[in-house]
N, C-alpha and C positions, 0 to 999 in steps of 0.2 A: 451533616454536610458530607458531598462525597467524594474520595478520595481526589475524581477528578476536578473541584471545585476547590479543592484546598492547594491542590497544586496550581491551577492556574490563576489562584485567587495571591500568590504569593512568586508566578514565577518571574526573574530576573530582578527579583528584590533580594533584600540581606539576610529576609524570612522563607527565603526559595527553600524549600524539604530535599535535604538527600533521600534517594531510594529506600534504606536504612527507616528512616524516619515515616515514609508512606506505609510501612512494613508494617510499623508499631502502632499506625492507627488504624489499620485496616482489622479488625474483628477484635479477637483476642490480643492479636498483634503477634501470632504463633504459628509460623509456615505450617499446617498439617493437612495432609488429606481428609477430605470434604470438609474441611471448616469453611466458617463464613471469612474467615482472614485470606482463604484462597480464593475464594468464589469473587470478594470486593478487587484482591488486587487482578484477577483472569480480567474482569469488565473493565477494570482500569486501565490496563495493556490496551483492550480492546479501542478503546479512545482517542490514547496520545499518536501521534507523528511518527515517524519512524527513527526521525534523529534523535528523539528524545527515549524510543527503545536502544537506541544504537548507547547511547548514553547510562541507559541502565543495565547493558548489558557489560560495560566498562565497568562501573560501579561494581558490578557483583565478582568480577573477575580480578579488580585490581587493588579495591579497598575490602571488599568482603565485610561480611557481616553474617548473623546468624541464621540461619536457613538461607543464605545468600543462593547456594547451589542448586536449590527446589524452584527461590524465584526466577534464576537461569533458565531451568526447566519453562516455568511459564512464559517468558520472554518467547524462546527460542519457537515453543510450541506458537504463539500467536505469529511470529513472523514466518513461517507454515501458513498460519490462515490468510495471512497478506498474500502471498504467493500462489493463493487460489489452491493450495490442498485441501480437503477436507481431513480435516484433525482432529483425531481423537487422542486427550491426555491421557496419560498412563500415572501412576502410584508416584508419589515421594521414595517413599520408603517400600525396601523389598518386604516381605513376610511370609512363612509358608503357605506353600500350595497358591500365592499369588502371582505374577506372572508382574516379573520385575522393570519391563521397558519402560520409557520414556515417552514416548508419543509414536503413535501410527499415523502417518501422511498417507491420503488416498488421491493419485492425481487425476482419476475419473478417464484415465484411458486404458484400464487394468492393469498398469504395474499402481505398487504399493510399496511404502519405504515405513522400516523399524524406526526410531529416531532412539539413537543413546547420547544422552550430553555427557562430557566430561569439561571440564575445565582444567584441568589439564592431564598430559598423558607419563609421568613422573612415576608411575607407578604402573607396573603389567595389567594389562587387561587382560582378565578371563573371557577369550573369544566364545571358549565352547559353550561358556554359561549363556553370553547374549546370544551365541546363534541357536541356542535351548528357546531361549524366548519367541523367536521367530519362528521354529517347528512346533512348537505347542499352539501359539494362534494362529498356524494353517489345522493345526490338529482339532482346534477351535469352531473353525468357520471362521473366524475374526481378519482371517488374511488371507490370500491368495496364494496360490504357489508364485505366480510371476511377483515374486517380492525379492528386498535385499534391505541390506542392513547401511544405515549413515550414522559415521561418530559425526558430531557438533563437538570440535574442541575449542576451547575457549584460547588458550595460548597457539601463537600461529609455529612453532617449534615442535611438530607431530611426529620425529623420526623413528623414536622408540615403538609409538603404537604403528607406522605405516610398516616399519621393518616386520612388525609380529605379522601382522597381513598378510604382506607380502610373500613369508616363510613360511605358513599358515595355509590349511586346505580351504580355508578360508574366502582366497583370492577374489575367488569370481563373485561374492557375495556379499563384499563388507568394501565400503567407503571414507574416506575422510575430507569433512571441509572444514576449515575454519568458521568460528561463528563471525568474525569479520566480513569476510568473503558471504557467508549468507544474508547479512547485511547489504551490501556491496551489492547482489543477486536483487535483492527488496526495491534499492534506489537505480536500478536499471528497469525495473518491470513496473514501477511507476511511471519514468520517463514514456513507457510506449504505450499505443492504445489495442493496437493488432493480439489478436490470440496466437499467432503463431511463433511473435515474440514468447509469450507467456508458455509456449508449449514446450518451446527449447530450453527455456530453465528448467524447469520442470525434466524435462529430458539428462541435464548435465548431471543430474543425483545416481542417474543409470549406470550401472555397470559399465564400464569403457575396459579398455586400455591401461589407463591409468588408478593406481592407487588413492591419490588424493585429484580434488578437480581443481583445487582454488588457481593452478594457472590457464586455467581455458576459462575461467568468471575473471581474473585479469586480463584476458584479452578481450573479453566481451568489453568491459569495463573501459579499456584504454580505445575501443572503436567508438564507443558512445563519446567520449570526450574528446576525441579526433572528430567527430559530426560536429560537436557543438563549436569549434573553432572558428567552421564557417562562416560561422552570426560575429556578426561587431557586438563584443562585449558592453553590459552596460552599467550605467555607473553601480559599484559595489553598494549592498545596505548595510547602512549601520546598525550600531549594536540599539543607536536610542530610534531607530526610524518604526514609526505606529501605520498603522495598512493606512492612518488618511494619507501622511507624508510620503510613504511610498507610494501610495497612489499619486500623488498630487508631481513626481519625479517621473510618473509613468507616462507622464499626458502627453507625449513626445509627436502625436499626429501620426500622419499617414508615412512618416518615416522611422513608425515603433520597431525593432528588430524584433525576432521571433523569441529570445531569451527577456523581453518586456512582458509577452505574449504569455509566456509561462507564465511568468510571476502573479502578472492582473491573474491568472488562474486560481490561481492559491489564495489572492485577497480576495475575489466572487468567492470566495466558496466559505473562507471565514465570512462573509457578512450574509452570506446566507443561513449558513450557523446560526448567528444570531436570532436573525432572522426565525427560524424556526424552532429556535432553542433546543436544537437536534446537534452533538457533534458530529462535522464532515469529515472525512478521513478521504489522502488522494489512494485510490484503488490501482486506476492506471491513470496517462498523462492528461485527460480529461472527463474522466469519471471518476465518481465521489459518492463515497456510502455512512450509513450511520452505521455503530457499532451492531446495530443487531438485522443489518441488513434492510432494514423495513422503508427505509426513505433512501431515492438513486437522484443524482444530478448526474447530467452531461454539462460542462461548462465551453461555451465557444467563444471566441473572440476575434473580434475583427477592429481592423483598426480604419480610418475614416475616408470613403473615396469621393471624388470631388467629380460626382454625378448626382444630380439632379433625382434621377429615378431610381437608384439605387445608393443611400448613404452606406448602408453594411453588408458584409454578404458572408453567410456564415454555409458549411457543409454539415450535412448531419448522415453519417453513415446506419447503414443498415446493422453495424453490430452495436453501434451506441443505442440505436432507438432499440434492437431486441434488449440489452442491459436496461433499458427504461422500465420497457414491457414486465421484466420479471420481476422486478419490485411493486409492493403494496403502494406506495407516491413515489412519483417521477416527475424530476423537470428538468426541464430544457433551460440553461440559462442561457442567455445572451447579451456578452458584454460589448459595451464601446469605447475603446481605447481611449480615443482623443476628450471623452466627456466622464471618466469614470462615471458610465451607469451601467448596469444591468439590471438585463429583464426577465425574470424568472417566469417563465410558460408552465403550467400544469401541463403534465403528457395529454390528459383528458382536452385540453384545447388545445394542442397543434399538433396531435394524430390524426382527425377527423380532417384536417387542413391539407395534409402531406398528399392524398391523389393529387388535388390541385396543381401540385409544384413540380417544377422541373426535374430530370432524374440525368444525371450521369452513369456510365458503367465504367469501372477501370479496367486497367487490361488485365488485373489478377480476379478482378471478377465482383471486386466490390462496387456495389449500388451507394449511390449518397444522392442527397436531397439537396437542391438550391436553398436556403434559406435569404432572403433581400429584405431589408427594412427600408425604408427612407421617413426622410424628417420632413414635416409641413408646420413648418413655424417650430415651438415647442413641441410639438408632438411627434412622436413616431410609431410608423406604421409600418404592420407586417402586411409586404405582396405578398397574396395570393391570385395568382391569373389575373384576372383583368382588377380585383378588387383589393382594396386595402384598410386594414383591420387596422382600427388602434389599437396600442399596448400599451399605453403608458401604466394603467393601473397595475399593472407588472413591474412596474420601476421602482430600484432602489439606488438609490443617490448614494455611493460609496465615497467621500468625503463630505467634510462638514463644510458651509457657505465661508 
């Protein structure tokens, strides 16, 4: 059984696995470079939620355990992959003539980041060692000159290592965040779907001004939750509520606020999981990928209008459908608020469909596609121009009768 099936086969019971315990079943049950006890718990990472990384990255910082700081190391480095760098792990453990870093982040626009985790900074860091590590994988090929160096510390109390920086020739080269704060960075670039959100994180790791960034990722932070004020709150979930009962709380009609909106998001995409016996992970706020990339959703949702010729009307942008395009299966879902269903499109039938359909431009320059369903009787059908396509063999009933 795999790691990921034993935790969710037990989670929010009395049998829930500490991190500790996923540790000790996964291979040998012995953090080491290239074991199979790394390689099950990297795929594992690659799976869970981000709240439940945020969770284990507590766990290794507060209660510890044995190799706790290597699976830091993996933690940190996956939440790099969520944040769209391409990541390369580096060693556990240093050795000679091996090149001691932590992970390489590439953010594909030519700057390149060192990654060294600490957990905490209680003790001097040797800057000139790590920044050895950086001029050897330029000396490598393995990095580019346009690079710099990011601690990950685990404790948010960094003054001892910012002050060495700081005093340090060091300055212009070496960063500090929090791994909270990198957290924090993860559940802001899921909320958006736009790339040029994506690009400005990716951007805060850069060399600034400042020493450490985590207060410009709190004020990113506190502008996103200043946005979501605007929405009428909706009733809180509880701790026993199952995706039927929240859905079945969701059904609120053509007066669903956009934070309902969300959430039907996150339940489409667990039942599409099932569904495909693939786990979804949210990428950005309405794209959703499997662990090895190979299967893409876009999920849309609309809530219920009270026309004739159009019961839903969903947008599909031109950077959603290109995220379709590059994966090996893609679909489109499309959910209905007021009836919990969605309707899962293979991309291979509603790309050949999209000339058809109406196009918008915005004034930044993005293209998006009308998408209109309507219901005839039970059934519903996707406009196309003058024609209308049933879907229902697309439907998945997201509560039980």
């Amino acid at each position: 059984m795999s790691l990921l099936s034993i935790w969710e086969d037990n989670y929010g019971t009395e049998n829930q696995k500490a991190l500790w315990q996923l540790v000790a079943m996964a291979g040998k049950g012995h953090v080491k470079d290239n074991s199979q006890c790394s390689e099950e718990l990297r795929t594992f990472f690659g799976q869970v939620d981000a709240d439940t990384l945020e969770a284990f990255a507590d766990e290794c910082l507060h209660d510890g355990f044995e190799g706790s700081g290597f699976v830091l190391q993996d933690i940190i480095n996956e939440i790099g992959r969520r944040l769209e760098f391409d990541v390369h792990p580096g060693a556990y453990r240093g050795a000679k003539g091996r090149n001691g870093f932590d992970g390489i982040w590439k953010a594909g626009e030519g700057f390149e980041f060192v990654i060294e985790v600490k957990t905490t900074d209680t003790y001097n860091v040797k800057l000139d060692v790590i920044d050895r590590y950086r001029s050897d994988l330029i000396s490598s090929g393995r990095l580019g000159e346009n690079s710099s160096i990011v601690f990950v510390v685990g404790r948010q109390d960094t003054g001892s290592l910012e002050a060495q920086i700081r005093g340090s020739r060091h300055a212009w080269t070496m960063r500090v965040i929090g791994a909270a704060s990198l957290i924090r960075l993860l559940k802001i670039k899921v909320k958006a779907d736009s790339n040029e959100v994506v690009a400005r994180i990716k951007a805060l790791l850069r060399p600034v001004e400042y020493t450490r960034v985590d207060g410009i990722v709190d004020l990113m932070f506190d502008a996103t939750e200043e946005q979501a004020l605007d929405t009428p709150p909706e009733q809180a979930t509880s701790e026993t509520d199952t995706p039927d009962s929240q859905i079945q709380r969701l059904r609120t009609g053509s007066g669903a606020a956009s934070a309902g909106i969300e959430e039907f998001r996150g339940i489409a995409a667990d039942y599409l999981s099932r569904k495909l016996d693939v786990p979804l992970l949210r990428r950005r706020r309405s794209m959703f990928t499997s662990a090895d990339d190979g299967v893409r959703a876009v999920v849309a949702v609309s809530k219920r209008y009270d026309r004739d010729y159009q019961a839903y009307w969903y947008a599909l942008y031109e950077s959603q459908k290109t995220y379709l395009d590059e994966a090996k299966t893609g679909y489109l879902v499309l959910g209905a608020l007021d009836t919990a269903k969605i309707y899962v499109l293979p991309l291979d039938f509603i790309s050949p469909l999209l000339p058809k359909m109406k196009t918008t431009v915005r004034d930044e320059g993005q293209t998006y596609w009308h998408i209109a369903t309507k219901l005839v009787g039970p059934e519903c059908r996707l406009v196309v121009g003058s024609e209308e396509l049933p879907i229902s063999q697309f439907e998945i009933q997201m509560r039980t009768a």
